[in-house]
N, CA, C and O atoms as a CHARMM CRD file, in Angstrom:
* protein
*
  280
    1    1 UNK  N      9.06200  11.47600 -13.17900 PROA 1      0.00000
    2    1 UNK  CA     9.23800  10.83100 -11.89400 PROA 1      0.00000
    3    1 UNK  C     10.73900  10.73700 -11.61900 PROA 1      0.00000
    4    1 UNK  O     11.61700  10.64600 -12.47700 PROA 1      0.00000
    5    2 UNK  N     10.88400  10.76900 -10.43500 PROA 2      0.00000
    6    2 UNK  CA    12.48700  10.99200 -10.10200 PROA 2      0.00000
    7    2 UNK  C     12.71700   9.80500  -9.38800 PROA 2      0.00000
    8    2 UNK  O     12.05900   9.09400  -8.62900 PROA 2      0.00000
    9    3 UNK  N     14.09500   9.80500  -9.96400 PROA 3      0.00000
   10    3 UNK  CA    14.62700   7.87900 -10.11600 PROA 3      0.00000
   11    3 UNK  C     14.64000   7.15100  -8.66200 PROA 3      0.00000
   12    3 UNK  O     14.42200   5.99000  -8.31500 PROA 3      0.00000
   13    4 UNK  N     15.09800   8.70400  -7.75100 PROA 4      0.00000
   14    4 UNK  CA    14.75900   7.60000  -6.16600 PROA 4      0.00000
   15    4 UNK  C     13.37500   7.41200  -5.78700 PROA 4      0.00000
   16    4 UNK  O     13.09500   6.68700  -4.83200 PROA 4      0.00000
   17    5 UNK  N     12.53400   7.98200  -6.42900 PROA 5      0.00000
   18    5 UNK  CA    10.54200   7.42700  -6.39000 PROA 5      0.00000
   19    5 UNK  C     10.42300   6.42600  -7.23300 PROA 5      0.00000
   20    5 UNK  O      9.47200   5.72100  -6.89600 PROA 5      0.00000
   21    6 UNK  N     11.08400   5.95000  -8.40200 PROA 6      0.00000
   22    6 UNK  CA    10.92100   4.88900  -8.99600 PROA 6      0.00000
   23    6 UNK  C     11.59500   3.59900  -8.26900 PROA 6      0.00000
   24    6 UNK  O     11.25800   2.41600  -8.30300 PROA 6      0.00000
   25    7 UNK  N     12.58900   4.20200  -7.64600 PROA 7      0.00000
   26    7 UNK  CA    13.24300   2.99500  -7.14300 PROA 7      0.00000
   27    7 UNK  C     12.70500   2.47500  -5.48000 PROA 7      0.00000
   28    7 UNK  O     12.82900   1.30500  -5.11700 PROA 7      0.00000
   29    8 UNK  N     11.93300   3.87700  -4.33300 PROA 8      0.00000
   30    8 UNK  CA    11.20000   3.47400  -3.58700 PROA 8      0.00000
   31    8 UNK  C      9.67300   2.87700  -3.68300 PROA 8      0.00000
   32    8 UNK  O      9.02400   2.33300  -2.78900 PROA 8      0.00000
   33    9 UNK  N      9.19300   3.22300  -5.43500 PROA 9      0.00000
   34    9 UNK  CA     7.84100   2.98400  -5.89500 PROA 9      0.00000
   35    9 UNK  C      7.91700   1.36500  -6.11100 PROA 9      0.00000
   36    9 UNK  O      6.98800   0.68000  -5.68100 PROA 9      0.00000
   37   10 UNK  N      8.95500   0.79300  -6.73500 PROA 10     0.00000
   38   10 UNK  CA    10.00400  -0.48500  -6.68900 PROA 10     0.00000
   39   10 UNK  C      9.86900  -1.46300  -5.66100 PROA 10     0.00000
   40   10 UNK  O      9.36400  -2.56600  -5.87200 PROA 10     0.00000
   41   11 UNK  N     10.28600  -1.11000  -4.60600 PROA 11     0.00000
   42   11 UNK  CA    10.66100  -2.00100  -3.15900 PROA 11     0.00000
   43   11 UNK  C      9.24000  -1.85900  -2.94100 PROA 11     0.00000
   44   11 UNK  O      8.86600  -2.95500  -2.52200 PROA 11     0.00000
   45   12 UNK  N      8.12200  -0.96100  -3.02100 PROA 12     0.00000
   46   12 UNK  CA     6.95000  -1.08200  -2.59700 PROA 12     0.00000
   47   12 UNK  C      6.06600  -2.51600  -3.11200 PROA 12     0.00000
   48   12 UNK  O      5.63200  -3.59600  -2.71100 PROA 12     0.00000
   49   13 UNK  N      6.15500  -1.73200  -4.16800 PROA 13     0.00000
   50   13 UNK  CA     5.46000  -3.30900  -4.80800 PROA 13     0.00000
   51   13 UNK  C      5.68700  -4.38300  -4.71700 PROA 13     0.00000
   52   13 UNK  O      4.86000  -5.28700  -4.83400 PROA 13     0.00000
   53   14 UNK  N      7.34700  -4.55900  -4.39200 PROA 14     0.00000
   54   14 UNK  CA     8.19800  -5.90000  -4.65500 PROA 14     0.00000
   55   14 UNK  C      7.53700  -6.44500  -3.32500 PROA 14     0.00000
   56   14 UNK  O      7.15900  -7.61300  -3.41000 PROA 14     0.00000
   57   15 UNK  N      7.29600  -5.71800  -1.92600 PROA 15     0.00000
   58   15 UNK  CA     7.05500  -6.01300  -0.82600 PROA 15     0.00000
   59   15 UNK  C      5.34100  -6.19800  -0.98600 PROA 15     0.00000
   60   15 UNK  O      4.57500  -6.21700  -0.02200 PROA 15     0.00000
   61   16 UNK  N      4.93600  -6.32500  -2.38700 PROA 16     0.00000
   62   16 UNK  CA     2.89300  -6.93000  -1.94000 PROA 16     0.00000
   63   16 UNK  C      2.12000  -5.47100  -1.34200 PROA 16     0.00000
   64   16 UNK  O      1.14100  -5.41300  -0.59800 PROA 16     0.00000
   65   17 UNK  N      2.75800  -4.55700  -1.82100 PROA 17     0.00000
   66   17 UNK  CA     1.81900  -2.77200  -1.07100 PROA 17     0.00000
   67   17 UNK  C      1.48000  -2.17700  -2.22300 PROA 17     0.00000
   68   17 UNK  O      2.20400  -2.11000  -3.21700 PROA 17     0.00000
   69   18 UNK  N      0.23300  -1.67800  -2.09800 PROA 18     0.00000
   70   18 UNK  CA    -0.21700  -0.90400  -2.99900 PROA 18     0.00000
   71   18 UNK  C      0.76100   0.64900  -3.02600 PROA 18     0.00000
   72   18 UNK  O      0.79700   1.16500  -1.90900 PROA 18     0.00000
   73   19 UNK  N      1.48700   1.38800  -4.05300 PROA 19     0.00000
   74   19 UNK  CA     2.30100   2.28600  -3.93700 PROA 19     0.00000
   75   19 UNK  C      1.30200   3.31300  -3.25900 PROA 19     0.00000
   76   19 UNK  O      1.82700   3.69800  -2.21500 PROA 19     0.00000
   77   20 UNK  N      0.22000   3.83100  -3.42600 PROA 20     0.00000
   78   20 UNK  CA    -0.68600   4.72500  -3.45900 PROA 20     0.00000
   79   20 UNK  C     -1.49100   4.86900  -2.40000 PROA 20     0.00000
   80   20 UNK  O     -2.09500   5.91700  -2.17000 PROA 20     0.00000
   81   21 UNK  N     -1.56600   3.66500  -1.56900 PROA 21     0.00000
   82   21 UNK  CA    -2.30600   3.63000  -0.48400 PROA 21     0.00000
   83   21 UNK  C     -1.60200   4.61400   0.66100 PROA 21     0.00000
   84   21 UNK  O     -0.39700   4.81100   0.81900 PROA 21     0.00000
   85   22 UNK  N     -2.49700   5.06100   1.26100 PROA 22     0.00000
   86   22 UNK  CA    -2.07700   6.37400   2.59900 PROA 22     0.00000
   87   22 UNK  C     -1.22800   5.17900   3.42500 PROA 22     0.00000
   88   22 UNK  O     -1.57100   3.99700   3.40000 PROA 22     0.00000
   89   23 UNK  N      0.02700   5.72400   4.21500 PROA 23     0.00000
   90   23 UNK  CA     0.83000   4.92300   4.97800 PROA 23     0.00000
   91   23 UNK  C      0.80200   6.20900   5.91800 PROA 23     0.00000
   92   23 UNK  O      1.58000   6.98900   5.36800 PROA 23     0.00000
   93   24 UNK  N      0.32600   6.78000   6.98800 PROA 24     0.00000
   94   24 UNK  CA     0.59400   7.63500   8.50300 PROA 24     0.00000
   95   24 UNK  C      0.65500   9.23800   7.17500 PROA 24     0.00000
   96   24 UNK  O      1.52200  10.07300   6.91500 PROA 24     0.00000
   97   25 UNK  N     -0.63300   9.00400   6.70800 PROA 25     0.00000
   98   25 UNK  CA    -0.86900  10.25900   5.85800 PROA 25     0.00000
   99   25 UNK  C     -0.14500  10.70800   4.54800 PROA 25     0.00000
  100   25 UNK  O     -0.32500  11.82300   4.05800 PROA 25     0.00000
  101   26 UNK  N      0.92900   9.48900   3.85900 PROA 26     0.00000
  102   26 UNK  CA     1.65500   9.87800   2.49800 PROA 26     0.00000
  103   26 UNK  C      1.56500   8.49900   1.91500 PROA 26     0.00000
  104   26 UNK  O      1.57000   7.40200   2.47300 PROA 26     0.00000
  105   27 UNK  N      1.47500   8.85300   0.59000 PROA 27     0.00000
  106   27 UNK  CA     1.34700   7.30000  -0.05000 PROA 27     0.00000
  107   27 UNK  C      2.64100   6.37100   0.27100 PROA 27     0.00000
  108   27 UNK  O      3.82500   6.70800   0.29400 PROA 27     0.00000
  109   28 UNK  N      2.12400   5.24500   0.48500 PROA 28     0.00000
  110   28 UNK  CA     2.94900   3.96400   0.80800 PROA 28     0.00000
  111   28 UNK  C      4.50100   4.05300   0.26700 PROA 28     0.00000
  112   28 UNK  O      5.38200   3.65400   1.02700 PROA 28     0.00000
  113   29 UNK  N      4.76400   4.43500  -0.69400 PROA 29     0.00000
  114   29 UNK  CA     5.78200   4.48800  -1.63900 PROA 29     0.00000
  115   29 UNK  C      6.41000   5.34200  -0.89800 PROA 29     0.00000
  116   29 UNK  O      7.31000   4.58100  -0.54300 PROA 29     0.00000
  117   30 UNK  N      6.66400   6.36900  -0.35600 PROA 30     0.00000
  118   30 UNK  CA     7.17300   7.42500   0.76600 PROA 30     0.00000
  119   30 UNK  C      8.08400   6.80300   1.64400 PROA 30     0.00000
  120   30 UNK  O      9.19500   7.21500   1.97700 PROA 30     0.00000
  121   31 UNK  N      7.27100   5.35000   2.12600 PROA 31     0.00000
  122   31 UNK  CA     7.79800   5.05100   3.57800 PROA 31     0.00000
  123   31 UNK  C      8.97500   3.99600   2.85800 PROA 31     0.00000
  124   31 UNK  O      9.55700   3.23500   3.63100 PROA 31     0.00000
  125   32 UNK  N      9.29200   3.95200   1.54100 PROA 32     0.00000
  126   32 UNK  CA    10.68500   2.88400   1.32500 PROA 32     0.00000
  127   32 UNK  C     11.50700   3.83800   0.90600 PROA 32     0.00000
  128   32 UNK  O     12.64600   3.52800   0.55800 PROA 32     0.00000
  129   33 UNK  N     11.08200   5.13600   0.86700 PROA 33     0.00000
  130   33 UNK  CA    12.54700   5.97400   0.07200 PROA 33     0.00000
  131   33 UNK  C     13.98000   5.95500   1.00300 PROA 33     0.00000
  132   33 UNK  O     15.06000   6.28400   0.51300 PROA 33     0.00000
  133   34 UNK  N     13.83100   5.54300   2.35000 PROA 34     0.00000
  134   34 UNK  CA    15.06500   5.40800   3.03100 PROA 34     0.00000
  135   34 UNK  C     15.48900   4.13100   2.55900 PROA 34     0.00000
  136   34 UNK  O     16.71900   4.08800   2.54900 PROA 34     0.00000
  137   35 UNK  N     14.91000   2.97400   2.12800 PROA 35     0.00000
  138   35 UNK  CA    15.59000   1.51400   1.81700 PROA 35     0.00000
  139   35 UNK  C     15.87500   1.84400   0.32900 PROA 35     0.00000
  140   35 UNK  O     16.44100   0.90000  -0.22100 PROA 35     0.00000
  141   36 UNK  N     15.67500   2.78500  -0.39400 PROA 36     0.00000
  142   36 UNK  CA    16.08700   3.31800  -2.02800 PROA 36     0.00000
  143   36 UNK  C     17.18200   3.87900  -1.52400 PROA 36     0.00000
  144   36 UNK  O     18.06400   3.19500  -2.04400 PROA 36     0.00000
  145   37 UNK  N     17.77800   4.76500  -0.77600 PROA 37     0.00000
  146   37 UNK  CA    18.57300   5.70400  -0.55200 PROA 37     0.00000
  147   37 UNK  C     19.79700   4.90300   0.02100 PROA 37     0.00000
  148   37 UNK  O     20.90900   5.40800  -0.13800 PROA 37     0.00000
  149   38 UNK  N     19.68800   3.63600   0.70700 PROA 38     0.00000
  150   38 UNK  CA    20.54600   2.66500   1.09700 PROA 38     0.00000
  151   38 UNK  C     20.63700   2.12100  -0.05500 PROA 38     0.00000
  152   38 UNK  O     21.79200   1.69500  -0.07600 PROA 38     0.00000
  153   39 UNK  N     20.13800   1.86100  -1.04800 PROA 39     0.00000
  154   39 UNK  CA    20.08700   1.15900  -1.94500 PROA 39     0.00000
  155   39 UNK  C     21.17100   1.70800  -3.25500 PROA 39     0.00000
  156   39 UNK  O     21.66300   0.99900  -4.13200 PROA 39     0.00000
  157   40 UNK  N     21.31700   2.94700  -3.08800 PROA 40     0.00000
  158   40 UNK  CA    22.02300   3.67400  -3.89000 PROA 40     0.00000
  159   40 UNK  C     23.32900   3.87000  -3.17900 PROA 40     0.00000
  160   40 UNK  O     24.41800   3.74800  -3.74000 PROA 40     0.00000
  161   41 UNK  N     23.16800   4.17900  -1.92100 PROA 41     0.00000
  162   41 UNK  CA    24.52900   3.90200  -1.23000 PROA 41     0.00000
  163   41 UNK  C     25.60900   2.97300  -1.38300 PROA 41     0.00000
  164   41 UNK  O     26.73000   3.21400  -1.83200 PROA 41     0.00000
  165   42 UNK  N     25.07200   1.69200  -0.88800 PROA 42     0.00000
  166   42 UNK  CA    25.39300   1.11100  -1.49400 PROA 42     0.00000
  167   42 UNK  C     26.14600   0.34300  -2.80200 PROA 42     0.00000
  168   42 UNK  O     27.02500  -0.48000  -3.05800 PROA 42     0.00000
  169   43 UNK  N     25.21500   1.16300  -3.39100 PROA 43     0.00000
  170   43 UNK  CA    25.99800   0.56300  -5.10400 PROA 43     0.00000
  171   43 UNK  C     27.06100   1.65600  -5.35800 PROA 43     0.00000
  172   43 UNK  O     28.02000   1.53000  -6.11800 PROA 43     0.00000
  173   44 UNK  N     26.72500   2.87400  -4.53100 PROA 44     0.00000
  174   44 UNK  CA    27.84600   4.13700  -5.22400 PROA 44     0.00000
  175   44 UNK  C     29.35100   3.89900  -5.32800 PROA 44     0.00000
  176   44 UNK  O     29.88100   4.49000  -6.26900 PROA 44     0.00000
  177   45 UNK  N     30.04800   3.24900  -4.65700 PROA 45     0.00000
  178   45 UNK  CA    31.27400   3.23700  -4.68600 PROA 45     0.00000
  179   45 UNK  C     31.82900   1.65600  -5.81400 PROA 45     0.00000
  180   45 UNK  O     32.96000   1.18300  -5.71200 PROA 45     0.00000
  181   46 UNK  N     30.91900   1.17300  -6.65100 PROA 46     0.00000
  182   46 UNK  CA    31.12400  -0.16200  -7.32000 PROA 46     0.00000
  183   46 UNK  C     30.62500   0.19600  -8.67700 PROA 46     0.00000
  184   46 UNK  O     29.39500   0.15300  -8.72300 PROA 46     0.00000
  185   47 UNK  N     31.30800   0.60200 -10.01700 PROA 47     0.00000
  186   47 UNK  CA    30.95100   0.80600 -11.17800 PROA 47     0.00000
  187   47 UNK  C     30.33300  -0.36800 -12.03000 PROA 47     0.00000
  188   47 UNK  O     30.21800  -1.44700 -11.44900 PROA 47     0.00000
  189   48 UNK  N     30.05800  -0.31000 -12.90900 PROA 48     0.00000
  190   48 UNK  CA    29.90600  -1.71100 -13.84200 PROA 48     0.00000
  191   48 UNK  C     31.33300  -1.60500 -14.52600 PROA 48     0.00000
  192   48 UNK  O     32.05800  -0.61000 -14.55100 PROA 48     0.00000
  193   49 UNK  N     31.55200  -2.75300 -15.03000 PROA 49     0.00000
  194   49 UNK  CA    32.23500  -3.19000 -15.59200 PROA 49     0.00000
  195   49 UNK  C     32.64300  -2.05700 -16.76800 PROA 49     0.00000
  196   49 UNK  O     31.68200  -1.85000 -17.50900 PROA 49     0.00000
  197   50 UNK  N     33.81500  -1.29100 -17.10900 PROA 50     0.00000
  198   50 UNK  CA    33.92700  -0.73600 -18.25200 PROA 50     0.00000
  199   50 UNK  C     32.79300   0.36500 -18.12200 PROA 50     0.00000
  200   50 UNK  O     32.16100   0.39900 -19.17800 PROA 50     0.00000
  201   51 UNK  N     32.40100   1.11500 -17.35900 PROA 51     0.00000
  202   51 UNK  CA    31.51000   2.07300 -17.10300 PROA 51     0.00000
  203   51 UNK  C     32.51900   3.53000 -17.15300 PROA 51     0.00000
  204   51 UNK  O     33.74600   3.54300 -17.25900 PROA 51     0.00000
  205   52 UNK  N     31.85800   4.38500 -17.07400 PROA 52     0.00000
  206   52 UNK  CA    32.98500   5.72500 -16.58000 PROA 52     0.00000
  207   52 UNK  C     33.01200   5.92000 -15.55100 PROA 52     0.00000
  208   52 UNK  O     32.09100   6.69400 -15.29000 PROA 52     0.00000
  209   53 UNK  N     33.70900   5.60100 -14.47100 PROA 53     0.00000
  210   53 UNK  CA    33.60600   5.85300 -12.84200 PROA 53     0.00000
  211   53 UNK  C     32.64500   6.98800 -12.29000 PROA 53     0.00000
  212   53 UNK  O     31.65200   6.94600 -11.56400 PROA 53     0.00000
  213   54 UNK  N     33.40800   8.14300 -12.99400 PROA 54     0.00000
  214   54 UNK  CA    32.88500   9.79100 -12.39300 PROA 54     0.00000
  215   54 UNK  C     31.23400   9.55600 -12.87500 PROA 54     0.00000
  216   54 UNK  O     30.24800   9.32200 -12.17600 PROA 54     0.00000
  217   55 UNK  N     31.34100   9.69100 -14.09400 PROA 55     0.00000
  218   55 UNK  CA    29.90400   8.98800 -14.23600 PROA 55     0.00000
  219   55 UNK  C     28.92800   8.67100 -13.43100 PROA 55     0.00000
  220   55 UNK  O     28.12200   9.37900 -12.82700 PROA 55     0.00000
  221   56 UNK  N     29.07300   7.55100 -13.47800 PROA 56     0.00000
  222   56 UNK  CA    28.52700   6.17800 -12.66000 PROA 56     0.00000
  223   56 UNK  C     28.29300   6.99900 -10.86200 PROA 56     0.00000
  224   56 UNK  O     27.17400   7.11200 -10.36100 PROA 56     0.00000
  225   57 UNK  N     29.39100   7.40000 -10.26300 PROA 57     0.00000
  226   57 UNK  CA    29.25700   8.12300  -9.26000 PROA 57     0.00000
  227   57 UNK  C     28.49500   9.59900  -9.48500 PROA 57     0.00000
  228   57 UNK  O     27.65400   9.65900  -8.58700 PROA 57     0.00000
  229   58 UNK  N     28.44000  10.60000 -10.15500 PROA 58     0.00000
  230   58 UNK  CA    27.29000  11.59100 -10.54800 PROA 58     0.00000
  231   58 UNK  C     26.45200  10.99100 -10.22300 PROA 58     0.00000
  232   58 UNK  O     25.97900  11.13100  -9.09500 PROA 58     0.00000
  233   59 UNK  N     25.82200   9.82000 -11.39900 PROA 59     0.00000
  234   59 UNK  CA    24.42200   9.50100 -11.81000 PROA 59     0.00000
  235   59 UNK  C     23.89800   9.32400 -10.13800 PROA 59     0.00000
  236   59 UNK  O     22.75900   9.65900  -9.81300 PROA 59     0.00000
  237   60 UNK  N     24.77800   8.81900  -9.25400 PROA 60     0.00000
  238   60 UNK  CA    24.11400   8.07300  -8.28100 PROA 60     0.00000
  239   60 UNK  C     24.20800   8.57000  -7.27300 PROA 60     0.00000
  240   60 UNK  O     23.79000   7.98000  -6.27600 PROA 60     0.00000
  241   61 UNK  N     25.02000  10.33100  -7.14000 PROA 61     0.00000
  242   61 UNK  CA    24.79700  11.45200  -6.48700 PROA 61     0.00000
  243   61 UNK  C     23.76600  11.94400  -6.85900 PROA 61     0.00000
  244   61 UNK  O     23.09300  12.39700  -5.93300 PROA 61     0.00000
  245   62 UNK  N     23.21400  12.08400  -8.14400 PROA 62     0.00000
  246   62 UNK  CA    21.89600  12.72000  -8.45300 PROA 62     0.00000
  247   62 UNK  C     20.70500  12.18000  -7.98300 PROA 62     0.00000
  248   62 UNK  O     19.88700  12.98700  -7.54100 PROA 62     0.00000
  249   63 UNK  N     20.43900  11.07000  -7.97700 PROA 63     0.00000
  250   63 UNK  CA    19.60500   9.99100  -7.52400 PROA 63     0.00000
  251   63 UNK  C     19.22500  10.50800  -6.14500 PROA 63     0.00000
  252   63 UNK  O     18.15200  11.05900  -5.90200 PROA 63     0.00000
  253   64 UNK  N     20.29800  10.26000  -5.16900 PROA 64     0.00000
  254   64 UNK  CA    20.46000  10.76400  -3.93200 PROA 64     0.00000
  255   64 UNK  C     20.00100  12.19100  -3.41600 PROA 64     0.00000
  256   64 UNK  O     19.25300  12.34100  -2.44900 PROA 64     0.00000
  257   65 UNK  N     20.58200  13.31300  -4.24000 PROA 65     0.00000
  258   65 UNK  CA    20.36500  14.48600  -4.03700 PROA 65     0.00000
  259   65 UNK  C     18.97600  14.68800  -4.22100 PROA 65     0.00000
  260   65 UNK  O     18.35700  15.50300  -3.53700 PROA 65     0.00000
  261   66 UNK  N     18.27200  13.77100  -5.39100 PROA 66     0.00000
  262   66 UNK  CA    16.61200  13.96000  -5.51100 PROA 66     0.00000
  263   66 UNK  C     15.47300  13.46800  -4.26600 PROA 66     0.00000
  264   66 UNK  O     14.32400  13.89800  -4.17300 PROA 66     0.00000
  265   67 UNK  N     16.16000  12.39500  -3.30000 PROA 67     0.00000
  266   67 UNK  CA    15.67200  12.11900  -2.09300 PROA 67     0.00000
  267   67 UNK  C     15.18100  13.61200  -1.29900 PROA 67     0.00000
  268   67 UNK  O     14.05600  13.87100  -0.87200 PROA 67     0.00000
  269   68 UNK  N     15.89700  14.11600  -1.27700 PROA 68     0.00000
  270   68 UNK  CA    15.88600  15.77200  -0.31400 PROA 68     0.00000
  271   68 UNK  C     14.64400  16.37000  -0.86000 PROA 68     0.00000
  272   68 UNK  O     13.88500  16.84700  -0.01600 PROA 68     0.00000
  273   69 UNK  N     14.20100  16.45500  -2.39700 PROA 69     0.00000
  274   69 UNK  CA    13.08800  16.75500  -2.61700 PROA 69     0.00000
  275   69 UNK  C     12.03200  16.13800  -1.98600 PROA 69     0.00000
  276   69 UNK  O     11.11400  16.85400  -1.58600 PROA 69     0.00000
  277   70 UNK  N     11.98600  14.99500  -1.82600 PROA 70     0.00000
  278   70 UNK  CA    10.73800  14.48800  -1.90300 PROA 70     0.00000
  279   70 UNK  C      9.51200  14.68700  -0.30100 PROA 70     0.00000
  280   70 UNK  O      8.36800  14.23600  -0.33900 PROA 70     0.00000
C-alpha cells in the first residue's frame, strides 16, 4: 500500500467512514487523498528535529509523486 493511501485510508476513518464503501463509484478512501496530499505539503518544508533535511524532503516527494498513481 502506498503511503499517500495509508495516509488518505487515515483521515477516512478518523472522519467515522467506512474506507471501502463506494463514494460517486471509488471507495471512500479516494475522496481524502487531496486532504493527504495537503497534508504532506504541508509538513514538506519542516524536518524533525536532527533529521536529514534532503531526506526528510525525498521521503515526502515520494509520498506525493505516489498520489499521481492512484
Amino acid at each position: 500500500m502506498k503511503t499517500i493511501e495509508r495516509a488518505a485510508r487515515a483521515l477516512c476513518k478518523f472522519d467515522g467512514h467506512a474506507e471501502n464503501i463506494k463514494f460517486e463509484g471509488a471507495p471512500m478512501w479516494r475522496s481524502y487523498v487531496p486532504q493527504a496530499r495537503a497534508m504532506f505539503d504541508a509538513i514538506r518544508p519542516s524536518a524533525p528535529a536532527g533529521a536529514d533535511i534532503a531526506a526528510w524532503r525525498a521521503m515526502i516527494e515520494a509520498a506525493l509523486g505516489e498520489a499521481d498513481d492512484l
